[in-house]
N, C-alpha and C positions, 0 to 999 in steps of 0.2 A: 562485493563478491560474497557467496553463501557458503560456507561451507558444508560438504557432502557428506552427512553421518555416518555412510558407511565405511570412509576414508577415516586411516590415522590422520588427526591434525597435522603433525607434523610433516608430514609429505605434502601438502596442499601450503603450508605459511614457512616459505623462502627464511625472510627475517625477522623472526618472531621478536624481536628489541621494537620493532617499530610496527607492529601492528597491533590493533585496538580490536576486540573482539568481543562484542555483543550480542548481547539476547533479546532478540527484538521479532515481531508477530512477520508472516512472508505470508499467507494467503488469509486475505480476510471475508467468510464468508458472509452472503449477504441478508444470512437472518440469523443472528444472533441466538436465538431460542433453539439454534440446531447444536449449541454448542450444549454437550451433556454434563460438564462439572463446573461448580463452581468457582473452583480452583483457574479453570480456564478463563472464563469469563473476567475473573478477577486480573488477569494478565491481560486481557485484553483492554482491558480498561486502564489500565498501567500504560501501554501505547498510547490510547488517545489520550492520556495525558499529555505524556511525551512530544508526543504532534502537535498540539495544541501551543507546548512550550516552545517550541523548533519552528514554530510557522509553517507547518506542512499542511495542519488541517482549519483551512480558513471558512470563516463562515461571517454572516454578519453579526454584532453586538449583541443580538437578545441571546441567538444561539449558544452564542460564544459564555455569556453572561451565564444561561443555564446550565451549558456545562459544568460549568466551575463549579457551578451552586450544589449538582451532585456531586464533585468532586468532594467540595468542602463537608457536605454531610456526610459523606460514608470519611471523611475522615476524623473529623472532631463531632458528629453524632447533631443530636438537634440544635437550633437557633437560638443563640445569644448576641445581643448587638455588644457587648464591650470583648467578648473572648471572640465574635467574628471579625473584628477589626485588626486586634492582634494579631487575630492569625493571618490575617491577608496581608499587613502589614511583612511578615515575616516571611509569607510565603508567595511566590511571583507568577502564578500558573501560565501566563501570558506577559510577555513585551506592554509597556504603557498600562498597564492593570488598573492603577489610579482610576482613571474616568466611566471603570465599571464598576467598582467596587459598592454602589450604592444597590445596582441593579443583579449584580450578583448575592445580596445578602436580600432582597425583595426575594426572589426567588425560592432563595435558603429557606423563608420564613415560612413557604409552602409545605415544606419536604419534614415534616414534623413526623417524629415515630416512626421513619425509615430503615429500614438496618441499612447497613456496609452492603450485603449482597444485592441490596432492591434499588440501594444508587448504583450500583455496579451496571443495574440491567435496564437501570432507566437513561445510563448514560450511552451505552451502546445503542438504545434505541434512538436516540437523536442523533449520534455521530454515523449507524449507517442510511441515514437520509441525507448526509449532507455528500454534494458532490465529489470533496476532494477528498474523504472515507476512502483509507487503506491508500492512494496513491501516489508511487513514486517517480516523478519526473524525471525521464532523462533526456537530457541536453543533443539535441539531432538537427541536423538541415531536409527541407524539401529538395526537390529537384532544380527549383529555381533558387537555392542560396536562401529561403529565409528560414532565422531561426525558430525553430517548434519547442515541442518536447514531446516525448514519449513515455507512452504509460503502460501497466497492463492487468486488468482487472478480472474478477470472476468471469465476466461477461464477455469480452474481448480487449479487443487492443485497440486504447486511447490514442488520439493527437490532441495537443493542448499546445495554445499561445497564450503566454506566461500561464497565469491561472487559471484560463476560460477554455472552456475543452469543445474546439471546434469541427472534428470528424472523430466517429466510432465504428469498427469493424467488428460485428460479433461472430464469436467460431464460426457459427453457422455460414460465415462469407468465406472463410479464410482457406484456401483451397491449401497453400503450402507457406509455411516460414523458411526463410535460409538469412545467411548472408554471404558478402563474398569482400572481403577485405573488409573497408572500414563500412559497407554497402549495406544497409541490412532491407529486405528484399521481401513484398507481400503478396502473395500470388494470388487473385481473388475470383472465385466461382462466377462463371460468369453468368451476366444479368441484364436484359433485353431494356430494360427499364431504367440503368445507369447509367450514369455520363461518365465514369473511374472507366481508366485502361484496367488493362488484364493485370499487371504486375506493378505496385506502388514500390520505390524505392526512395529511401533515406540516407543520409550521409551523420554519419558518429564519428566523435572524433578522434577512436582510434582502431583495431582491429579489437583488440583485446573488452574495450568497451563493448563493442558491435556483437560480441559472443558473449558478452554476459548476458548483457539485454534479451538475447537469443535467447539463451539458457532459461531466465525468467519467463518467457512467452512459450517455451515447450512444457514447463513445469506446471504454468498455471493452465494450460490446455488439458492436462492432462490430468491434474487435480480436479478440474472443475466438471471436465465432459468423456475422460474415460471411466469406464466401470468396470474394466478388467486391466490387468498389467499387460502390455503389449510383451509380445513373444519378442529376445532379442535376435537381432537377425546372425547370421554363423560369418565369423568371420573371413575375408579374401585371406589366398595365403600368398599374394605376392605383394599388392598395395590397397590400399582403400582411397576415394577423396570423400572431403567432408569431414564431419563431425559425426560419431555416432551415439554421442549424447541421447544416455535416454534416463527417464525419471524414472525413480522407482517408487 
């Protein structure tokens, strides 16, 4: 769950003894070179580490391998074989590291005379080419009971089986989002040339889950494809339904 900067913390965190609160990137845009400080980009690069170590952003061996290899140079600066070993040694960017560590310092030995910021920007340039860049699965059912996951990117809203992303809806389809219990519900523009019903629905596994995920897919719609702040609409003065969630 996000929480809403323009909210006191403490009215949004019930039992703050038991909640874990991080600083971690929520819209990843999809060209790097839009980002204007360096400072930024340096935090972004801080994620894909993070992902990298968490198993979220999978890629295959050489990728994976390159990555590191800007990692390790914008941290300990140019190529040494006896202080690259130590340090991989010490340091575990990935799960099973061992069986790359040769191809990971192969790499390294390329990145001669780099600063910190030019691995910063050479490392975002590979990680947003890779598929699973910026995305966070969440755990849904189809219609017919099998499990998926759900995502939602600059572009629109993933479906993903485990980690292969098998349908994508970009805004431009997406006529409405809602949900309704644990329901969460896509209402799509219709299309002469498609075999998709008019409304795709998913099953989450609980309400409160169903409304985050909501929440994320209003936020990133609106990040990505409004250009003005929508007008809030005036409140009913006897009841409202729905949610009136709106990003700011």
């Amino acid at each position: 769950v996000w929480l809403d900067l323009l909210k006191p913390v403490m009215k949004q965190i019930r039992r703050p003894k038991h909640v874990v609160v991080k600083f971690v990137v929520k819209f990843f845009p999809p060209d790097h070179a839009q980002l204007q400080e360096e400072l930024t980009r340096y935090l972004f690069a801080l994620q894909v580490k993070q992902d990298l170590a968490q198993g979220r952003l999978t890629c295959n061996d050489t990728s994976t391998a390159l990555l590191i290899s800007h990692i390790v140079q914008s941290e300990i600066g140019d190529f040494d074989e006896t202080i690259d070993r130590e340090h991989l040694a010490k340091n575990k960017y990935i799960p099973q590291q061992e069986a790359l560590e040769d191809k990971i310092m192969e790499f390294h030995r390329n990145h001669m005379g780099q600063t910190p910021a030019e691995s910063d920007f050479q490392l975002l340039e590979i990680a947003r080419r890779l598929e699973m860049y910026g995305i966070r699965l969440h755990p849904a059912k189809d219609r017919e009971g099998t499990k998926i996951n759900l995502a939602v990117a600059n572009t629109g809203i993933l479906v993903f089986q485990g980690h292969t992303k098998i349908n994508a809806f970009n805004w431009a389809k997406v006529r409405k989002l809602s949900f309704k219990r644990k329901r969460f519900l896509i209402k799509l523009r219709p299309d002469v040339n498609s075999s998709f019903q008019d409304t795709l629905e998913f099953l989450m596994a609980s309400r409160d889950f169903c409304k985050s995920f909501w929440k994320i897919c209003v936020e990133h719609h609106a990040f990505f494809r409004l250009f003005e702040e929508p007008k809030p609409k005036p409140k009913p003065v006897l009841f409202s339904r729905g949610s009136s969630f709106r990003f700011r």
